[in-house]
C-alpha positions in Angstrom: 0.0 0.0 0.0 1.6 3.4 -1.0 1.8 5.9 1.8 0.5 9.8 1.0 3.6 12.2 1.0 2.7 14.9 3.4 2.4 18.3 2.1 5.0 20.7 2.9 3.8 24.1 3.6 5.9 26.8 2.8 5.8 30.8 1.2 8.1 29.9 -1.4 6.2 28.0 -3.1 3.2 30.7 -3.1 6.1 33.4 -4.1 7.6 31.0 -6.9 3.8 30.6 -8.0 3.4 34.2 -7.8 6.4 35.1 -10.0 6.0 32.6 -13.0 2.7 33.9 -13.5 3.4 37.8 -13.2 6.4 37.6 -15.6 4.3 35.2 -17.7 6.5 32.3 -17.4 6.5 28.3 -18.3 6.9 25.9 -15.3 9.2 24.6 -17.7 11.5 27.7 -18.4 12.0 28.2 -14.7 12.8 24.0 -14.4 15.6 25.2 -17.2 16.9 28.5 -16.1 17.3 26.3 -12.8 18.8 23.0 -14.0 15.7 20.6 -13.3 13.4 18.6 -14.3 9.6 20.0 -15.2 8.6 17.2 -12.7 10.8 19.3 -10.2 9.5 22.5 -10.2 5.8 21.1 -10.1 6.7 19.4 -7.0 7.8 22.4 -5.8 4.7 24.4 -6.8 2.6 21.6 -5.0 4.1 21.3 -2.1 5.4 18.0 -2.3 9.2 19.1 -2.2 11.1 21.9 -1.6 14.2 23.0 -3.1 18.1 22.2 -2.1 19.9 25.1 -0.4 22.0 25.6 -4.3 18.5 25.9 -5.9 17.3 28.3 -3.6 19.9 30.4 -4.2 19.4 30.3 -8.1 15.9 30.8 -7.6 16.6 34.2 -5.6 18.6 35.2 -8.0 16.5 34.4 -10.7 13.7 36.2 -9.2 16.0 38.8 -7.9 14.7 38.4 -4.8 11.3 38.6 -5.3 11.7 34.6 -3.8 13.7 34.3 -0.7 16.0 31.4 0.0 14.1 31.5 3.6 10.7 31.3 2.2 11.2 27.9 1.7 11.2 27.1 5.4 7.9 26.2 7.2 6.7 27.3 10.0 8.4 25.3 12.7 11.5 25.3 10.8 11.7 29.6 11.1 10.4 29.0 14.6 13.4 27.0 15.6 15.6 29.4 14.0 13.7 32.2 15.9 14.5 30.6 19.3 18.0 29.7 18.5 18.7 33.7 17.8 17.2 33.8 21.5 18.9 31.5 23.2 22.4 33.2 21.5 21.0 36.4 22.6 20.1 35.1 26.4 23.8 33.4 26.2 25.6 36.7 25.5 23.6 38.7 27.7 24.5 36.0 30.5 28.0 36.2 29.7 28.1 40.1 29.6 27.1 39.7 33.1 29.0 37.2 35.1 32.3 39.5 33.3 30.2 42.9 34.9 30.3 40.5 37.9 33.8 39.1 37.6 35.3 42.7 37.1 33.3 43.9 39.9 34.9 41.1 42.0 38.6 42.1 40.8 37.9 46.3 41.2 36.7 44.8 44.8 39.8 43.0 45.5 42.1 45.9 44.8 40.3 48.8 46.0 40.8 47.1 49.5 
């Protein structure tokens, strides 16, 4: 029995939609300007794969931006990303204070 392939949510794919048909383009002149199959790019479009970090980059640049190589993540994906920028943040603040606290200490020490 063949299982269903989830369906991966993501903006790019919306973006990638978005810009094919603003700039009146083929499915299959974006698979070529990219270096994939047709079969590729529909996936893409359906949410049934997402492209490799190389591919994003060509399709920024294709786009000119107008599709980010982030806008491929999902939700969770940017949500993990978000909290890891916190916890570097927390981490940095935390070590800004135990030095406050360790020159403290040392200014301590030889002011008496």
């Amino acid at each position: 029995m063949e299982t269903k392939r989830e369906q991966i949510l993501s903006r790019g794919q919306n973006m990638l939609r978005a810009f094919v048909e603003s700039n009146m383009l083929t499915q299959k002149a974006v698979a070529k300007h990219i270096g994939v199959s047709l079969g590729t790019v529909r996936a893409w479009l359906d949410g049934k794969a997402r492209p490799r970090a190389e591919q994003r980059l060509l399709l920024h640049v294709m786009t000119e931006g107008e599709v980010g190589e982030m806008s491929w993540l999902t939700d969770e994906e940017l949500y993990q990303i978000h909290n890891a920028t916190q916890i570097k943040k927390t981490t940095r603040a935390g070590n800004w204070a135990n030095q406050e606290r360790e020159i403290g200490a040392r200014n301590a020490k030889t002011n008496s």
